[in-house]
C-alpha positions as CSV (number, residue, x, y, z in Angstrom):
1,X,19.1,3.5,-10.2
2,X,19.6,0.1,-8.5
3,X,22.3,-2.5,-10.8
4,X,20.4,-5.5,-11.7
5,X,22.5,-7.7,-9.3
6,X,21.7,-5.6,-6.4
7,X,18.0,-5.9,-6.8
8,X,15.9,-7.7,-3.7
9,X,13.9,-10.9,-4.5
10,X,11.0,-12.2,-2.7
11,X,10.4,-15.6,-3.4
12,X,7.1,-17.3,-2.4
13,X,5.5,-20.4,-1.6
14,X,1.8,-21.0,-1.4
15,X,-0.5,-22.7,1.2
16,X,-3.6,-24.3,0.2
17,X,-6.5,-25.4,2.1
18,X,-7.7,-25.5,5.6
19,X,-4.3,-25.4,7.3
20,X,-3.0,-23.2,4.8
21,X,-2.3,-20.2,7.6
22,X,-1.0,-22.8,10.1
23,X,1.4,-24.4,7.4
24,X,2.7,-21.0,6.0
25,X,3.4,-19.9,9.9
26,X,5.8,-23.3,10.4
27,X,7.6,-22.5,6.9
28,X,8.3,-19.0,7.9
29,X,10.4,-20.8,10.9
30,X,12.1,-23.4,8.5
31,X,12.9,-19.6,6.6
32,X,14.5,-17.8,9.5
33,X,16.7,-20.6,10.4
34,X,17.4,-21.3,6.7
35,X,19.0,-17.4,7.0
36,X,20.9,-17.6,9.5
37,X,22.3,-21.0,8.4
38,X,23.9,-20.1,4.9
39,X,24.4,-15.9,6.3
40,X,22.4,-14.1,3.6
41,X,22.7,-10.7,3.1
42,X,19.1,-9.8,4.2
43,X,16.9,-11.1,7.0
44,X,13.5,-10.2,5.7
45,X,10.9,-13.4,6.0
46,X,7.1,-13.3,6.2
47,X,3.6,-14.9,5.9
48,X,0.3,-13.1,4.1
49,X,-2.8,-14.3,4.5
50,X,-5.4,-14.2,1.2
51,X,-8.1,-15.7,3.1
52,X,-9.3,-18.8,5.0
53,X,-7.4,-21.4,2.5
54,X,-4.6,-19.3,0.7
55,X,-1.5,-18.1,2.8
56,X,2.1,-17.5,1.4
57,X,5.7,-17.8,3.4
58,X,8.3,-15.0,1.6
59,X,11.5,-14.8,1.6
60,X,13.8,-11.7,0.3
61,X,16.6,-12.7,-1.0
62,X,19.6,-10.3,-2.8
63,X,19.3,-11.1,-6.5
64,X,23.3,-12.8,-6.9
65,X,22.1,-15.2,-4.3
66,X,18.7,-16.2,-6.2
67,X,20.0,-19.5,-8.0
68,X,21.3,-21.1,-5.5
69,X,18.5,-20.5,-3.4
70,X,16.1,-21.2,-5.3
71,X,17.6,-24.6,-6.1
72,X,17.8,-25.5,-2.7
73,X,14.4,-24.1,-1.4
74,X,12.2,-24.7,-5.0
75,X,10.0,-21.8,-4.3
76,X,6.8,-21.7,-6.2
77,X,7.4,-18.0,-7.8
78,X,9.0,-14.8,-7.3
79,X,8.8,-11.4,-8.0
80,X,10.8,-8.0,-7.5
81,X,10.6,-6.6,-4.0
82,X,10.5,-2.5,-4.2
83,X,9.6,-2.6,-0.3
84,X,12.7,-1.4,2.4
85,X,14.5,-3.6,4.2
């Protein structure tokens, strides 16, 4: 069974509206270099697209590093991520 600490963290921000796919795309860039930039311990980014007007950027993020980055980043939620990285 996975510690609490070591659990993976996706943390999302949502696109609205006609560029909503476009937007989400560029964010996912800001993301990735965002990564690299502060060395987290996992390299897992992405967008999802919910239809014409409603896309999402995600990050994963390690759970010991969630307050930090999500003071710097103010993502709109979160949730557990049970996928592999």
């Amino acid at each position: 069974m996975e510690k609490v600490l070591d659990r993976k963290i996706k943390i999302i921000w949502d696109f609205r509206g006609p560029g909503a796919a476009k937007t989400a795309e560029h964010y996912k860039i800001h993301l990735e270099e965002f990564v690299v930039i502060e060395e987290l311990k996992f390299d897992l980014s992405g967008v999802e697209h919910f239809g014409p007007t409603h896309s999402i950027a995600y990050l994963v993020v390690a759970e010991f590093e969630l307050k930090e980055i999500r003071e710097i980043l103010k993502p709109h939620r979160g949730q557990v991520y049970t996928g592999n990285i």
